[in-house]
C-alpha positions, 0 to 999 in steps of 0.5 A: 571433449574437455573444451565442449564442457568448458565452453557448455559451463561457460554458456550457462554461466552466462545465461544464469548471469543473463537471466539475473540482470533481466530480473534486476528490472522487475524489482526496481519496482517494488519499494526497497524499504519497509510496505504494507501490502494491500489487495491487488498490488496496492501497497501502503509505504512512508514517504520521504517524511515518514508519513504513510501513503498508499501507492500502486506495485510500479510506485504510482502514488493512488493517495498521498500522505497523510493517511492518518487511519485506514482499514482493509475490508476484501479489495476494498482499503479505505481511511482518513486523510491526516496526520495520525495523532499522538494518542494514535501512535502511543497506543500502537493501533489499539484506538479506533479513529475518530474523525471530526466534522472536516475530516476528508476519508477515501475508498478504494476499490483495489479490484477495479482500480476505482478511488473515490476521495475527498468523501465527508463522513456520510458520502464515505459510509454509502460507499463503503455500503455500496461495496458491501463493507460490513457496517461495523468497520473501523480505521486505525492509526498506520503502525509508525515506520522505523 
């Protein structure tokens, strides 16, 4: 009896081992470091400069840095291309984004997978109008990564 237990023990010891090496995996591909999770698997992370981008749960890049502004409205995330301003990061996220006139903005449709970039500011507001995105959304400065 004393050996069937033992080697019972020894079968579920090892199964558990089993099972956490086959979740090893999974994680892997999820950002070990600090995210901004969005709708639908997308996450916003730094990359190697420190600078925000936009990616997809298995690390697929869907925007490069920079991203110097965005916003989240339902499953739609959008916002501006370019380094976030010293005004932007002095005053934490308080300061709406104000774009100029060669200002380049995306959207992205986290339901269907849909990125429309390389908007000017009247083609990024249809869009954002397209998808029901109330008028009166504003983008800010990502928060720094420390």
């Amino acid at each position: 009896m004393g050996a069937r237990l033992s080697s019972a023990r020894s079968l579920a010891l090892f199964t558990l081992f089993a099972l956490s090496l086959a979740a090893v995996p999974s994680c892997a591909t999820l950002s070990s470091g600090p995210v901004v999770a969005l709708p639908n698997g997308y996450y916003l992370r730094p990359d190697a400069h420190r600078r925000t981008e936009l990616v997809k749960r298995n690390g697929r890049r869907i925007v490069p840095a920079p991203i110097a502004a965005y916003a989240v409205s339902r499953d739609v995330v959008t916002g501006a291309f370019g380094e976030v301003s010293a005004e932007g990061h002095a005053y934490v996220n308080d300061l709406p984004f104000e774009g100029g006139p060669d200002t380049r903005y995306f959207v992205l449709d986290t339901a269907t997978g849909r990125l429309d970039d390389n908007l000017d500011a009247a083609a990024w507001r249809h869009r954002l109008d397209e998808l029901g995105a109330p008028a009166s959304l504003k983008i800010y400065p990502p928060l720094p990564w420390s």
